[in-house]
Structure formats: C-alpha cells, structure tokens
C-alpha positions in Angstrom: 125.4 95.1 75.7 122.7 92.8 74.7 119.1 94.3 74.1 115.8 92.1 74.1 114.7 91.6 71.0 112.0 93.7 69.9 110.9 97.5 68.4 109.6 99.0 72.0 112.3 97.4 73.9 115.2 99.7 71.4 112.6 102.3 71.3 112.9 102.3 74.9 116.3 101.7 74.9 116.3 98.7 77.9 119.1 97.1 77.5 120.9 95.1 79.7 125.0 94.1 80.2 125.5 90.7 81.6 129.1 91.9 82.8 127.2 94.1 85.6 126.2 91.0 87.5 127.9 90.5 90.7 129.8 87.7 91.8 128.0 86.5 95.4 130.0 84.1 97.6 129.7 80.3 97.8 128.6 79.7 101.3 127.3 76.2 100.7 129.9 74.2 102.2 129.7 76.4 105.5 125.9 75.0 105.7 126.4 71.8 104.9 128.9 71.4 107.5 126.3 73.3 110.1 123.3 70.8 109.1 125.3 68.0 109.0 127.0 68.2 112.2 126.0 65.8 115.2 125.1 68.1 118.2 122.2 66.5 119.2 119.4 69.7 117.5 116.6 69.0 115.3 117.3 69.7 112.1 114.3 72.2 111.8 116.4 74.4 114.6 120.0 74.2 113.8 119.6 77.3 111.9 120.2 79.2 115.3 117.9 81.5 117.3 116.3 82.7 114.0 115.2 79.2 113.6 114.1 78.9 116.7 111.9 82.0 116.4 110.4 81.2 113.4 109.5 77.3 114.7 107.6 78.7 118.1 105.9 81.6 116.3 104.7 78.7 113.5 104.0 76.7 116.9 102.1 79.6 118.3 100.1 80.2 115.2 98.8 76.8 114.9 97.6 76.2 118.5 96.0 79.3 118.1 94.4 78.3 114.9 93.2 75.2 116.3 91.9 76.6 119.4 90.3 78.5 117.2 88.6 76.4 114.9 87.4 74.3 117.8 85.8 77.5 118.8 84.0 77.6 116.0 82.8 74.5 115.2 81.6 74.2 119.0 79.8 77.4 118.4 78.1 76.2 115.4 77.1 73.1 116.4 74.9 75.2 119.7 73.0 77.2 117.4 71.6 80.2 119.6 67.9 80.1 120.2 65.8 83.4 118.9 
C-alpha cells in the first residue's frame, strides 16, 4: 500500500493499493471491425440507434438555434416604435 506523500495525507491515513484496480476488457478490436466495415452508413451513425439519436437531437438543436437567431437579429434590426 502506497500513501501520497505528505503529513495530512498519513494523518488522514488516504492511502491507496494499486492491486485494487480492476482489469476492464479490451473491446477495441470489436469497434474497429464495426467502423471499419463497408455497409454503406456514415461514419457519424454506425454507432447504432444511439448514434442515430444523438445526430438528429444535435440536428434538431441547431435548426432550432438558427431559427432562432434569425429571430433575433430580424427582431432587432425592426426596432419597435414608442
């Protein structure tokens, strides 16, 4: 057990063991061979349907954004009479 050097880290006693770490699974050959494939998708959606979620809400977003700031600008350029 290795503690971070220091007199209020061992006062505090935080400590930590690099033995406790888990081991996560290499998955980066299954994705390579999903992006690299030739199926005819965009690269942006051969993630699945969560890709394909996340491009039409980021679709959505900026259409409304720009109708938006159209909006705006069109309203400020007609300022309202008093």
């Amino acid at each position: 057990m290795a503690c971070l050097p220091g007199f209020w880290f061992r006062l505090s006693g935080f400590c930590f063991s690099g033995s406790a770490r888990r081991q996560l699974e290499n998955k980066v050959p299954e994705k390579q061979k999903l992006f690299q494939e030739d199926n005819g998708l965009p690269i942006h959606l051969k993630g699945g349907g969560t890709d394909a979620l996340l491009y039409r809400g980021t679709m959505a977003l900026t259409v409304l954004g720009v109708g938006y700031s159209l909006y705006e600008l069109l309203k400020a350029s007609f300022p309202q009479k008093k």
